[in-house]
C-alpha positions in Angstrom: -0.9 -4.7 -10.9 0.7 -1.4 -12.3 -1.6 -1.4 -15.5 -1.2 2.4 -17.1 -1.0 5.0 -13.9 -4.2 7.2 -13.9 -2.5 10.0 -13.2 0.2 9.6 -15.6 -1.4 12.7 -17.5 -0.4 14.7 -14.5 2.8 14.5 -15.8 2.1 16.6 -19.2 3.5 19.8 -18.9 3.1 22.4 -22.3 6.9 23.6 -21.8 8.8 20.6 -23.5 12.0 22.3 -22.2 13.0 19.7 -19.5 14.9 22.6 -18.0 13.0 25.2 -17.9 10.1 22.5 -16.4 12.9 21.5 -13.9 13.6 25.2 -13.2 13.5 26.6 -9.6 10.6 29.0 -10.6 7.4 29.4 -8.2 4.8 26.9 -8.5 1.1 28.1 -9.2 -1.5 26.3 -7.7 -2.6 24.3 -10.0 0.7 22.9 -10.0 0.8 22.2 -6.0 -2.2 20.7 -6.8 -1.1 18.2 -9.6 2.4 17.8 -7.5 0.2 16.7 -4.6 -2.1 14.6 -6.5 1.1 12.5 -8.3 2.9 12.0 -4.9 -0.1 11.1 -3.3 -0.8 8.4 -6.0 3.1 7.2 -6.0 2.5 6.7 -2.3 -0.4 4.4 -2.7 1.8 2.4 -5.6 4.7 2.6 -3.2 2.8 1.2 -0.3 1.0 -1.4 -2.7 4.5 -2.6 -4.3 6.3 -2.7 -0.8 3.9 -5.6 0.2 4.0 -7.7 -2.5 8.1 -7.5 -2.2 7.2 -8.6 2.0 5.5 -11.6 0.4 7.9 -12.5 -2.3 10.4 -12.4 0.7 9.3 -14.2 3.0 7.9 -16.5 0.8 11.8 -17.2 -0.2 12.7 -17.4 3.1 10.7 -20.3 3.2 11.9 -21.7 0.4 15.1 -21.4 1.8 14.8 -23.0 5.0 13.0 -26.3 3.1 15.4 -26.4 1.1 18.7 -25.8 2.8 21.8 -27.1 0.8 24.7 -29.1 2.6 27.1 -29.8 -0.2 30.5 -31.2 -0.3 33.9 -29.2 -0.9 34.5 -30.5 -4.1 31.1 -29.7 -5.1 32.4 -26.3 -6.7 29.4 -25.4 -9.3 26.7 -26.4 -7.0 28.1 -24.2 -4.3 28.4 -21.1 -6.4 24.6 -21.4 -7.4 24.0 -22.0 -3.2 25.9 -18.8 -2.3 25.0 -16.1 -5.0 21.2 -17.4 -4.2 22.0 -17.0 -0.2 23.6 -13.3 -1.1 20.8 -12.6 -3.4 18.1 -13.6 -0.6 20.3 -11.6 2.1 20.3 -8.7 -0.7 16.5 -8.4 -1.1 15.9 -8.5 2.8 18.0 -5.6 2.7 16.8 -3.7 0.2 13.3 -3.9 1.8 14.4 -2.1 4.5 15.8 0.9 2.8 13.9 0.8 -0.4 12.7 4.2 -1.4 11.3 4.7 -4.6 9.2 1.8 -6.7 12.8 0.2 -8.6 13.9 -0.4 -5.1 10.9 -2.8 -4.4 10.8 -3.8 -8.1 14.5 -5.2 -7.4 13.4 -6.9 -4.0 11.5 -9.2 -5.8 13.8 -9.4 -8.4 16.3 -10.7 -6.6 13.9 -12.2 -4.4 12.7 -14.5 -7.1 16.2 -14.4 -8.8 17.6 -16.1 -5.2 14.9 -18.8 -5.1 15.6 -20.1 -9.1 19.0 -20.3 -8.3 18.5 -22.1 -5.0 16.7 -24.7 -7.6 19.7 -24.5 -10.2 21.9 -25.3 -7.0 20.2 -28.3 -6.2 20.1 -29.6 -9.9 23.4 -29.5 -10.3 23.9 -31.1 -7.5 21.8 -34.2 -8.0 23.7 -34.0 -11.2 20.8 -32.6 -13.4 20.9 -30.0 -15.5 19.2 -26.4 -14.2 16.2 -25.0 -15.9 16.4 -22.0 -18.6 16.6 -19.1 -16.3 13.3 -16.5 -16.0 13.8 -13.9 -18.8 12.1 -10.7 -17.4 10.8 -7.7 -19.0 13.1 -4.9 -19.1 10.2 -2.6 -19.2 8.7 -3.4 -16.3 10.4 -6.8 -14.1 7.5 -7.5 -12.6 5.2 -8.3 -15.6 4.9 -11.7 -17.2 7.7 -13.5 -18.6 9.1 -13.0 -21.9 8.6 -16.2 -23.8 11.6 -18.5 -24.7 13.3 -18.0 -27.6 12.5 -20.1 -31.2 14.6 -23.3 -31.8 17.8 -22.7 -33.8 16.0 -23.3 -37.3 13.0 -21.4 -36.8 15.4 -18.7 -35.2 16.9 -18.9 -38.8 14.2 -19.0 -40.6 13.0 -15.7 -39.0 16.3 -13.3 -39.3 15.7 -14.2 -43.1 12.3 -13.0 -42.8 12.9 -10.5 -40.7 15.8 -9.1 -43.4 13.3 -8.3 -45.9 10.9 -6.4 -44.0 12.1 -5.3 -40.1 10.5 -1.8 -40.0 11.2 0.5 -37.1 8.9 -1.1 -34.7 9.9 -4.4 -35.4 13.3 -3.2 -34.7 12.2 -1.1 -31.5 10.4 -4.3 -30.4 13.6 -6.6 -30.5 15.4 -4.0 -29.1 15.0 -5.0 -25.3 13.5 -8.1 -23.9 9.9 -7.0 -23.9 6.7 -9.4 -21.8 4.5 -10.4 -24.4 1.8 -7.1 -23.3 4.7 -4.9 -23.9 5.8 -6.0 -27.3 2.3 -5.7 -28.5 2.5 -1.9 -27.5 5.7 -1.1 -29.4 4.7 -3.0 -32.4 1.2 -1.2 -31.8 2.8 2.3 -31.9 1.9 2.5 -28.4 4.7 3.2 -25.3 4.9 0.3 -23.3 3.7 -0.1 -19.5 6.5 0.9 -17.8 8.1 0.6 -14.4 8.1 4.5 -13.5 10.5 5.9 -10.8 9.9 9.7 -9.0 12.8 12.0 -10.3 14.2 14.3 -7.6 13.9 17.9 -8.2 16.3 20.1 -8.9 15.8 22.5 -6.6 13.3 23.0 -3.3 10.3 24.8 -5.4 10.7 22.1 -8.4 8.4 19.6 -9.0 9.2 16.1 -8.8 8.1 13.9 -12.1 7.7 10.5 -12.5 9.5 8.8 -15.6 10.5 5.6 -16.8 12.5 3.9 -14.2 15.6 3.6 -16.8 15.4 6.9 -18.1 16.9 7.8 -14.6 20.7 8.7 -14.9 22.8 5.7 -13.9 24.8 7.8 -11.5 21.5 8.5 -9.3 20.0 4.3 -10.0 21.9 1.1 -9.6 18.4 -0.4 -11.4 17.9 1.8 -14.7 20.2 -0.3 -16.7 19.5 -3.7 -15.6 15.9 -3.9 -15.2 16.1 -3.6 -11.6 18.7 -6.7 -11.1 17.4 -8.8 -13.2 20.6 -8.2 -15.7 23.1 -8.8 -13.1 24.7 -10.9 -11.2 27.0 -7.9 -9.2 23.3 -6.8 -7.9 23.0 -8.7 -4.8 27.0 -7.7 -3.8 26.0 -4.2 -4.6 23.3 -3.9 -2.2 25.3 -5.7 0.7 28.6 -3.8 0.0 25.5 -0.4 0.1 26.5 0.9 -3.2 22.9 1.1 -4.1 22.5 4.2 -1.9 23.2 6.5 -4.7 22.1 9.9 -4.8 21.9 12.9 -7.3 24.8 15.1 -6.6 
């Protein structure tokens, strides 16, 4: 869905000073014109990504209503899978109301999703079975594929040894974050990764606003830029219903 952003190169500026490019100084108009241009095409991602975080809600409210959990008071673990899923589903409907930028709706359907697999993880410890291997997402972007399970133990084993005797930087890089299986072909590649961006206010009424990697945005200013949009956390859904995810650059 968000394969490479066209106007990405919009964002190259020849001043690598961040704040000299952040500066309050006059825009030219070729400037207004590449401003215009980026916000208009954030817009269309914005308006695109808001509806596929209506589905994935409403699909979980449907979910939820099938599959409504009556359980017992001494049924302690169940229970705590049944509320942080109800909080988490509460948390996304939320969030798609106020959501402004794209890691707002990336973390609706985070959580979104994240409510509905523990909703299932609920009822399997209920029926006394045991819950399925939560979804690992991709930090770079939550709303790609997947990142593949892990090796078995010995295999695992067998590939630290390997990777002892020849982990170059990429390698590293690539085992660095949890990476969708597109992704870690782009850091081993060289390449940057396709990455969830998120528009960077400006510093001042003449700046221009830039788009860059969603965690590349202070953590002060993003609840999301450190846990790929929820997905890393299980204070997320509290957060949004206590509205500590209203942060905003000082």
């Amino acid at each position: 869905m968000f394969r490479r952003w066209w106007f990405v190169r919009l964002l190259r500026d020849p001043d690598p000073d961040p704040e000299r490019r952040l500066s309050g100084r006059r825009l030219s108009k070729d400037q207004k014109l590449r401003q215009e241009l980026l916000l208009r095409e954030w817009e269309v991602l914005r308006e695109r990504l808001a509806g596929v975080a209506g589905e994935r809600v409403a699909a979980a409210g449907e979910v939820f209503r099938a599959a409504e959990l009556r359980l017992p008071p001494e049924a302690e673990a169940a229970r705590r899978d049944y509320l942080w899923a109800l909080e988490a589903y509460e948390a996304a409907g939320r969030l798609l109301d106020e959501a402004a930028d794209l890691p707002d709706l990336a973390a609706v359907v985070v959580l979104a999703e994240r409510a509905v697999e523990r909703l299932a993880a609920a009822h399997a410890v209920h029926a006394g079975r045991r819950p399925g291997t939560p979804v690992v997402r991709c930090f770079y972007n939550p709303l790609h594929a997947p990142v593949p399970p892990a090796p078995p133990a010995a295999a695992r084993s067998s590939h630290r040894e390997r990777q002892r005797r020849r982990l170059g930087a990429r390698e590293a890089a690539a085992d660095r974050r949890p990476a969708c299986p597109a992704c870690r072909r782009a850091i081993l590649a060289g390449q940057s990764p396709d990455v969830l961006p998120a528009l960077l206010p400006a510093s001042g009424r003449r700046s221009p606003r830039v788009l860059v990697p969603y965690y590349a945005v202070p953590q002060q200013w993003s609840p999301w830029s450190a846990t790929a949009c929820g997905a890393y956390d299980d204070l997320a859904p509290a957060l949004v219903l206590r509205g500590e995810h209203r942060r905003r650059r000082g």
